[in-house]
C-alpha positions in Angstrom: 0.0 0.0 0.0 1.0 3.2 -0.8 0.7 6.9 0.9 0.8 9.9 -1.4 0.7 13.4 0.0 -0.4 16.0 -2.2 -0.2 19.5 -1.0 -4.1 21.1 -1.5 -3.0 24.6 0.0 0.2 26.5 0.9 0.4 30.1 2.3 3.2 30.9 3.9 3.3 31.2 7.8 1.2 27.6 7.9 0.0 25.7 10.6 -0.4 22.0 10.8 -4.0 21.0 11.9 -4.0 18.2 14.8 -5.9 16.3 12.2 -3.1 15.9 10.0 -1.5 13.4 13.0 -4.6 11.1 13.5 -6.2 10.9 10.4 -8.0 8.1 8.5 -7.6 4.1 8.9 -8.0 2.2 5.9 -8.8 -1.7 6.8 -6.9 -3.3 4.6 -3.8 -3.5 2.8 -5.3 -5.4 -0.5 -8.7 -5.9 -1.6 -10.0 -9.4 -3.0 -13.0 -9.8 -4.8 -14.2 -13.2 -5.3 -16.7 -13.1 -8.3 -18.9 -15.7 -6.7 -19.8 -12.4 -4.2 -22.6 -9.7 -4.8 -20.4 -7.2 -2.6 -17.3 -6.8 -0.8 -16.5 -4.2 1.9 -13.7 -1.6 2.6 -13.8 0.0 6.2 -12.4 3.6 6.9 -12.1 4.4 10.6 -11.5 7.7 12.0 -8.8 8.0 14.5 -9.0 11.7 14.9 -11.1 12.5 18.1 -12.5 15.9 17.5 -12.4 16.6 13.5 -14.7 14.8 10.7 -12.8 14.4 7.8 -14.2 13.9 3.9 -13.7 11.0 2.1 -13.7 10.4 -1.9 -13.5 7.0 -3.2 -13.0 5.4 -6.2 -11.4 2.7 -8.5 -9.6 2.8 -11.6 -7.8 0.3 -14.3 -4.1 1.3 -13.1 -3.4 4.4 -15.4 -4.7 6.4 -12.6 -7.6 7.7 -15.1 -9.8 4.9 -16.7 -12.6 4.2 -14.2 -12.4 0.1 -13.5 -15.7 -1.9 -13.3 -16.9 -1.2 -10.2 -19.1 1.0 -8.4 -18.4 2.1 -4.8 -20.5 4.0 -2.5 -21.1 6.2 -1.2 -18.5 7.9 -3.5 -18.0 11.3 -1.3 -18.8 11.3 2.8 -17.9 12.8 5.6 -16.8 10.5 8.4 -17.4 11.8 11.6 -14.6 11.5 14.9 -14.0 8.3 16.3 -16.6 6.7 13.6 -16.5 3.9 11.2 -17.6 3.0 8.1 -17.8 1.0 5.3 -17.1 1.5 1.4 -19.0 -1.4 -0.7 -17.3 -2.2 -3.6 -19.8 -3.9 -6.8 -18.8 -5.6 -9.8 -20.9 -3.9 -12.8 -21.1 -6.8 -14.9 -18.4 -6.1 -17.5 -16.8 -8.8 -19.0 -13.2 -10.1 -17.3 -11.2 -13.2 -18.4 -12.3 -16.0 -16.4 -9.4 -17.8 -16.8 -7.2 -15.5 -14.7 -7.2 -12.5 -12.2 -7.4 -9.1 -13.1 -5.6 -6.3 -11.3 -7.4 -3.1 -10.5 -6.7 -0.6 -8.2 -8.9 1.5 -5.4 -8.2 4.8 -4.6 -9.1 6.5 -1.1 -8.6 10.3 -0.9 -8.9 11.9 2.6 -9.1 15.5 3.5 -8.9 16.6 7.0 -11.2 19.4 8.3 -9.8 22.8 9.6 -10.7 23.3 13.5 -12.6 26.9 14.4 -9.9 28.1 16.1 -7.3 27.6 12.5 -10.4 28.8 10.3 -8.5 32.4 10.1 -5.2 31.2 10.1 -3.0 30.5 7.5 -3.1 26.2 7.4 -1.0 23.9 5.3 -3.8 21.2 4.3 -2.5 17.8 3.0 -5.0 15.3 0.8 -4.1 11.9 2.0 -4.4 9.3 -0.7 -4.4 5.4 -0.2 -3.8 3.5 -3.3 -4.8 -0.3 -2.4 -4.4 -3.2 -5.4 -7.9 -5.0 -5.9 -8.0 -8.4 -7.4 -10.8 -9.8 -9.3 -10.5 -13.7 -9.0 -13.1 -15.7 -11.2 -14.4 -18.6 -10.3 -12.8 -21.9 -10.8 -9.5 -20.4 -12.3 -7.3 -23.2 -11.5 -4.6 -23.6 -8.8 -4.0 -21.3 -5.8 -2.3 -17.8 -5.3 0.6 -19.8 -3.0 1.4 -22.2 -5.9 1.2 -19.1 -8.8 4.1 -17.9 -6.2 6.3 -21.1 -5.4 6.2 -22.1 -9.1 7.9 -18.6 -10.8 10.3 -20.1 -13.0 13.7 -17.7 -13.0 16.5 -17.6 -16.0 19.3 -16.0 -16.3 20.1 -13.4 -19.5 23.2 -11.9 -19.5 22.5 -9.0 -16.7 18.8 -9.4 -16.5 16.5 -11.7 -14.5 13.6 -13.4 -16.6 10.8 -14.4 -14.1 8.0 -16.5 -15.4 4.7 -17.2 -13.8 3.0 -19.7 -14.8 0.0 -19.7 -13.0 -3.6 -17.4 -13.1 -3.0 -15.4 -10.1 -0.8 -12.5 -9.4 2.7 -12.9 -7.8 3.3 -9.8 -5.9 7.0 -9.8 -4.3 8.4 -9.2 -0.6 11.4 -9.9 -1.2 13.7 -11.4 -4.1 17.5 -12.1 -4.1 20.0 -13.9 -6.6 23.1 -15.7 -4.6 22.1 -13.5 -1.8 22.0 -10.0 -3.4 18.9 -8.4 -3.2 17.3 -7.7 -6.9 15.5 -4.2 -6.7 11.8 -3.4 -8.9 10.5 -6.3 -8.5 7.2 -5.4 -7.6 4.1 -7.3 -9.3 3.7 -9.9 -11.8 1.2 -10.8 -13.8 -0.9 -14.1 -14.7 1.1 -16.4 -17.8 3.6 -13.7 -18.2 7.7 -12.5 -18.4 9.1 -10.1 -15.9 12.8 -8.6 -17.1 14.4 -7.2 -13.8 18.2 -5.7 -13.9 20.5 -7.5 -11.7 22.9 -5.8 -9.4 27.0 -6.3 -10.5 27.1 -8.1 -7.2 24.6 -10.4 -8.1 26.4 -14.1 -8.4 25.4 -17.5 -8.2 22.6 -19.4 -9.5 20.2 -19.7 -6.5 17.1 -17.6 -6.4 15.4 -16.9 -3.2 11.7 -15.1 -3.0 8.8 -14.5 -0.7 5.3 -13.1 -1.9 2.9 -10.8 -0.2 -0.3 -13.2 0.7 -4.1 -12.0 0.6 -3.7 -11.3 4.0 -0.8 -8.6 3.5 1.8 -10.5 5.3 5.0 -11.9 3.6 4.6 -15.6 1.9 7.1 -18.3 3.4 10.4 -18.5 1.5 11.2 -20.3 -1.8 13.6 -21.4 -3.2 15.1 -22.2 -6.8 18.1 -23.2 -8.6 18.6 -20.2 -11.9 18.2 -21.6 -15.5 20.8 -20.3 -17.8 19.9 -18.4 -20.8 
């Protein structure tokens, strides 16, 4: 999951807001839809304990711009202090291969509100956005997300790293090393495809090490595999 800060207003001789420390709790790291389910749920919590702040939700294909298939409501709220509550997330209907995930994303945007007493002061306010990955998983794609993970297949070309999945679910990485040397940018791979990572100078050896991140945010066990040579 990943935090962006975008700056909303600057004047100079700015004051942070206390809301700006507490803020909002999203419940989850990753978002799984299983298509065999009318709804799923997101919950926000607000931590602050005097401020409401106003949430926008919304989903989108990965380009940050094309709108994926789903609706969520309600799409603008306020949450009050010390409240919860719950986005629902719908599939429309639109068509997705059923023989593999698909990867989407949702997007939660956060705005604090400004206390009385700041209302006439100068205030720095920061629009907090959570980007979470959302997985559509048809049913009775075959295999599991662990065994789309343990079975990458890894080669060696020159001063790349060719990973292979070979499997219908997403391998997103925790970790990934060659001979010990931690290989950077590896970051998601898709269902039945090639990843082309560059490998550090210092990376020697043929043995491949990697964990996953499961559906429950938490680093997979370790795996391990002996490099093909290309």
């Amino acid at each position: 999951m990943r935090l962006t800060l975008i700056t909303l207003l600057l004047i100079s001789g700015f004051h942070y807001s206390s809301a700006d420390a507490a803020g909002i709790q999203v419940g989850r790291t990753r978002i799984i839809y299983d298509a065999n389910k009318k709804e799923i749920a997101l919950p926000l919590t607000n931590n602050d304990s005097e401020l409401p702040w106003l949430i926008q939700a919304w989903a989108d294909t990965g380009d940050g711009k094309t709108r994926a298939p789903f609706i969520v409501t309600p799409p603008l709220f306020r949450l009050d202090p010390l409240k919860e509550q719950s986005l629902r997330i719908t599939w429309t209907g639109a068509p997705l291969p059923e023989d593999r995930e698909s990867l989407f994303y949702m997007n939660v945007r956060t705005i604090p509100a400004v206390a009385k007493d700041d209302a006439a002061k100068n205030v720095l306010r920061l629009v907090y956005k959570t980007r979470l990955k959302l997985f559509w998983r048809p049913q009775g794609i075959r295999g599991t997300a662990k065994e789309s993970c343990k079975n990458l297949a890894f080669k060696r070309l020159g001063n790349t790293l060719q990973v292979e999945s070979r499997g219908a679910f997403h391998s997103v990485f925790d970790s990934l090393s060659l001979g010990g040397v931690r290989v950077k940018n590896a970051d998601t791979l898709a269902p039945f495809s090639t990843l082309s990572l560059p490998l550090p100078s210092a990376a020697k050896g043929n043995t491949v090490t990697w964990r996953c991140i499961t559906d429950y945010g938490n680093p997979s066990e370790k795996y391990t595999a002996i490099l093909n040579q290309g």
